[in-house]
N, C-alpha and C positions, 0 to 999 in steps of 0.2 A: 178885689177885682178878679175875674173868675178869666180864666184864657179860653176854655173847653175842653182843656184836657183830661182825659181819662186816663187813667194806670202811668205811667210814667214816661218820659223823654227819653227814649231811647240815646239819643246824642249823649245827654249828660251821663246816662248809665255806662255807656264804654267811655268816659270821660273820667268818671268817678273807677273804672276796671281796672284802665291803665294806671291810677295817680296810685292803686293798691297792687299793681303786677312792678310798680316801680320800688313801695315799700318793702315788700318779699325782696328786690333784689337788692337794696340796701340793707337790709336786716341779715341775709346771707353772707355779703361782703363783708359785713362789721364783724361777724360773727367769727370769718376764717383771719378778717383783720386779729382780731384780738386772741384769738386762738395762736396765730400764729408767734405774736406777743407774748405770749404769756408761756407757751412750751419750747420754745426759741431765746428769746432775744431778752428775758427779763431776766436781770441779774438780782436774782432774791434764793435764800438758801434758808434753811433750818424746817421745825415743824411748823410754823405757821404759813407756810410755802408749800410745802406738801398739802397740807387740808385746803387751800385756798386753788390750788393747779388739780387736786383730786374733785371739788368740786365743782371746778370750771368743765371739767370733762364731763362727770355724771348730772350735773344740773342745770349749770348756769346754760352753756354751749347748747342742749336739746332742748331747751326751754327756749331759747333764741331761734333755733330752729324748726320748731311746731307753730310758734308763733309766724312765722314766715309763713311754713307751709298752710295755714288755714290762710292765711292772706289771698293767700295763690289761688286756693280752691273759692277761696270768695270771689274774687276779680272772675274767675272762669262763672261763675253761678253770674253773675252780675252780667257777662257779656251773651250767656246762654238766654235771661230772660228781657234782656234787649233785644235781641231778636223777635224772640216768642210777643215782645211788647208789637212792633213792628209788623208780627204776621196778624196779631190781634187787630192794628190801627187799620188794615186795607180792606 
């Protein structure tokens, strides 16, 4: 069944922005959550605690947060060509 539409619904496009400007802020949250956990409040000692808190820092932790920040820049791209869909539609 065809509706008429061309290029996409704007509505759903900042619909679908939000549900990814929502993901980035949970991914960030988890991120200082666990951060905080893990150089704080976990009671673990010796070298397998050292390589596991060294890599939460250099890897795990920046990879949780690029992953966030492309989210972000998605939702923005997403709400930029919702628009642009919108100036197209009139």
């Amino acid at each position: 069944m065809t509706t008429g539409l061309q290029g996409a619904d704007p509505e759903d496009m900042r619909h679908f922005a939000h549900d990814l400007d929502q993901a980035h802020d949970r991914l960030l949250a988890l991120r200082s959550e666990l951060g905080a956990r893990i150089t704080n409040n976990l009671r673990w000692e010796g070298p397998d605690a050292f390589v596991f808190r060294h890599a939460w820092q250099s890897s795990y932790a920046p990879v949780i947060a690029k992953a966030a920040a492309m989210l972000g820049e998605t939702a923005r791209t997403i709400k930029a060509q919702a628009a642009e869909q919108e100036q197209a539609s009139r």
